[in-house]
N, CA, C and O of each residue as an XYZ file, in Angstrom:
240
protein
N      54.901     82.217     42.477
C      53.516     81.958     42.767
C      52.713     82.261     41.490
O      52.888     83.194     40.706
N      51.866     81.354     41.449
C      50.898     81.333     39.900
C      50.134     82.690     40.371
O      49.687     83.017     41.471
N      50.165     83.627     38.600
C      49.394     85.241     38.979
C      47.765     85.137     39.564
O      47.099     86.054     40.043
N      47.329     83.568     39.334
C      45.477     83.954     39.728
C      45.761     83.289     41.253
O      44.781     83.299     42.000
N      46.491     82.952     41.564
C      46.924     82.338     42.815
C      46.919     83.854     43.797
O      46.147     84.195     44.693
N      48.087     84.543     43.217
C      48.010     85.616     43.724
C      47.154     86.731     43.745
O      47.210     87.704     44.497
N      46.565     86.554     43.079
C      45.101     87.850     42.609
C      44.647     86.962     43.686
O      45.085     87.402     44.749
N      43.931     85.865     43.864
C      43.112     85.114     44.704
C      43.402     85.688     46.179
O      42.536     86.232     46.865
N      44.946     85.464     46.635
C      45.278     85.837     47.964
C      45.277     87.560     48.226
O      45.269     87.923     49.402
N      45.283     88.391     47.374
C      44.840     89.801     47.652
C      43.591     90.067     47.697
O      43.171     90.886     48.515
N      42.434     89.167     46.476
C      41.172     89.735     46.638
C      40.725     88.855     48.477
O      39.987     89.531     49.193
N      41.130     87.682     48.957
C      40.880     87.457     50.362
C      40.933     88.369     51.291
O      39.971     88.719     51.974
N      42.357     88.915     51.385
C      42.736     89.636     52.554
C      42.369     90.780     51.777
O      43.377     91.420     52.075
N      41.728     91.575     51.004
C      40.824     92.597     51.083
C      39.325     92.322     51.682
O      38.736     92.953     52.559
N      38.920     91.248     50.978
C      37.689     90.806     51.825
C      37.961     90.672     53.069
O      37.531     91.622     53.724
N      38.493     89.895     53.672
C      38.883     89.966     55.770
C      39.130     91.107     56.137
O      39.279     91.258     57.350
N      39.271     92.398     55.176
C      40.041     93.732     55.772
C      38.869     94.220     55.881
O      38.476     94.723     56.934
N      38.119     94.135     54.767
C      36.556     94.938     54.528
C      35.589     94.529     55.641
O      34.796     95.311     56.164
N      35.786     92.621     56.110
C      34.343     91.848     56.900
C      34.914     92.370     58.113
O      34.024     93.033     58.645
N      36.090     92.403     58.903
C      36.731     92.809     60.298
C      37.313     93.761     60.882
O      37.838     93.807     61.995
N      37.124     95.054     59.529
C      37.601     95.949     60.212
C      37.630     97.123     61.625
O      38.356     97.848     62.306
N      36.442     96.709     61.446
C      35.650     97.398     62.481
C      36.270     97.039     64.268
O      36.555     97.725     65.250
N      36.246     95.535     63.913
C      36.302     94.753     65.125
C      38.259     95.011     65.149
O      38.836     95.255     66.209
N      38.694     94.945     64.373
C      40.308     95.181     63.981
C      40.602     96.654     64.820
O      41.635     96.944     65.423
N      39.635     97.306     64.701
C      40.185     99.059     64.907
C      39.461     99.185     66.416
O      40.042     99.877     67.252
N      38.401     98.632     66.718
C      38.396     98.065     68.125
C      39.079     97.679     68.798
O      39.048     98.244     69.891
N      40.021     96.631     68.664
C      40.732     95.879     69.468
C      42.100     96.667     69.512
O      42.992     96.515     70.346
N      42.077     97.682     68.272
C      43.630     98.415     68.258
C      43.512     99.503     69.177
O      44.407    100.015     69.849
N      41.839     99.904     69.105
C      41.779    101.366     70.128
C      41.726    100.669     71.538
O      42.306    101.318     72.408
N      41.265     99.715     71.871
C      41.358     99.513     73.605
C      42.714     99.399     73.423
O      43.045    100.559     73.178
N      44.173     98.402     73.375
C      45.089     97.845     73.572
C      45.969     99.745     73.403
O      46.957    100.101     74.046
N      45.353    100.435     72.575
C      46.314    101.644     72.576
C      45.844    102.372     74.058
O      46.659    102.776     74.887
N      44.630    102.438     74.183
C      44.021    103.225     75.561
C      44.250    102.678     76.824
O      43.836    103.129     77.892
N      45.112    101.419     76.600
C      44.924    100.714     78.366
C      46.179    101.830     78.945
O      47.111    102.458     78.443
N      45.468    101.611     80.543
C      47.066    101.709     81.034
C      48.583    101.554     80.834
O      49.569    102.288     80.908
N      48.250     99.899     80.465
C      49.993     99.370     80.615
C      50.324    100.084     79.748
O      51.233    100.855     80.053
N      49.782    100.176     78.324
C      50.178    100.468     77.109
C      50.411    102.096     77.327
O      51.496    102.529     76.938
N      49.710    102.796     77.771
C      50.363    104.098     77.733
C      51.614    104.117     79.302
O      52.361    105.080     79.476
N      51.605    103.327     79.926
C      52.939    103.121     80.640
C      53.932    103.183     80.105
O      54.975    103.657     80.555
N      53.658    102.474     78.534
C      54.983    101.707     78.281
C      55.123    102.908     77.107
O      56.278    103.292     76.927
N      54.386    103.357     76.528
C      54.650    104.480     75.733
C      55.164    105.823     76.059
O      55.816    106.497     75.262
N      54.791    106.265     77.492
C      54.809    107.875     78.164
C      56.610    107.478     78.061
O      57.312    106.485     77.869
N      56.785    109.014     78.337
C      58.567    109.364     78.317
C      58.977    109.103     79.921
O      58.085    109.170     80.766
N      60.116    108.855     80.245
C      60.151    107.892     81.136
C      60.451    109.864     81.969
O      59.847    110.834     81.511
N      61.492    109.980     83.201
C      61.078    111.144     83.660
C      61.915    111.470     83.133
O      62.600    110.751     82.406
N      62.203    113.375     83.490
C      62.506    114.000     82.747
C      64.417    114.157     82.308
O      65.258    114.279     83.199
N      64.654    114.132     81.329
C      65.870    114.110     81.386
C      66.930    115.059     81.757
O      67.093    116.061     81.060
N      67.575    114.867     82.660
C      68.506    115.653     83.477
C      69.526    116.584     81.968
O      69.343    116.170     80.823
N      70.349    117.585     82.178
C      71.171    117.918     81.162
C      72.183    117.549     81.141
O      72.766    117.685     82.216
N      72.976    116.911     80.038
C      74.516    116.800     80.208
C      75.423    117.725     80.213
O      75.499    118.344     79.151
N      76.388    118.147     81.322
C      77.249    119.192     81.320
C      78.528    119.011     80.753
O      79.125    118.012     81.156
N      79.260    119.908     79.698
C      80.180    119.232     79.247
C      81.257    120.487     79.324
O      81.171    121.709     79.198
N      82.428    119.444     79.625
C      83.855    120.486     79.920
C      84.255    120.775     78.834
O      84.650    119.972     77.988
N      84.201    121.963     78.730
C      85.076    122.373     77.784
C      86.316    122.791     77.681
O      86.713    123.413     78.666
N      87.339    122.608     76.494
C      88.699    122.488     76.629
C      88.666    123.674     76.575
O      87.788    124.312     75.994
N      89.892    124.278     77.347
C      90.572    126.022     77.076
C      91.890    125.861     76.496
O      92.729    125.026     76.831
N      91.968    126.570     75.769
C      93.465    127.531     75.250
C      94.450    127.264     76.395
O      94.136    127.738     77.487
N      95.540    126.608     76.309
C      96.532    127.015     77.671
C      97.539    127.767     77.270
O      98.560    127.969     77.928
N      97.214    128.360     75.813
C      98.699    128.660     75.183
C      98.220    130.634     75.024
O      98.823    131.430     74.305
N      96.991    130.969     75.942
C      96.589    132.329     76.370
C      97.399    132.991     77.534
O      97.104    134.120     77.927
């Protein structure tokens, strides 16, 4: 990609970051605060323990 090509496409998407951010960090704080979304985030219930056999000596 030509370098003013690319300077061009960073100074944009700094400008769209700078004109929408606001509305950007809006739309990220409802979608984090809904319900579903903390449904789908919370730990599901609690996890039971795994019990594990342990080998013995048979040669005691």
């Amino acid at each position: 990609m030509e370098p003013i090509t690319l300077c061009g496409a960073v100074i944009l998407a700094v400008g769209l970051w700078v004109e929408f951010e606001p509305t950007i960090r809006k739309a990220a704080r409802a979608v984090s605060n809904s319900t579903i979304m903390t449904a789908i985030m919370s730990s599901p219930t609690a996890q039971k323990p795994l019990y594990v056999k342990y080998m013995t000596d048979s040669g005691r």
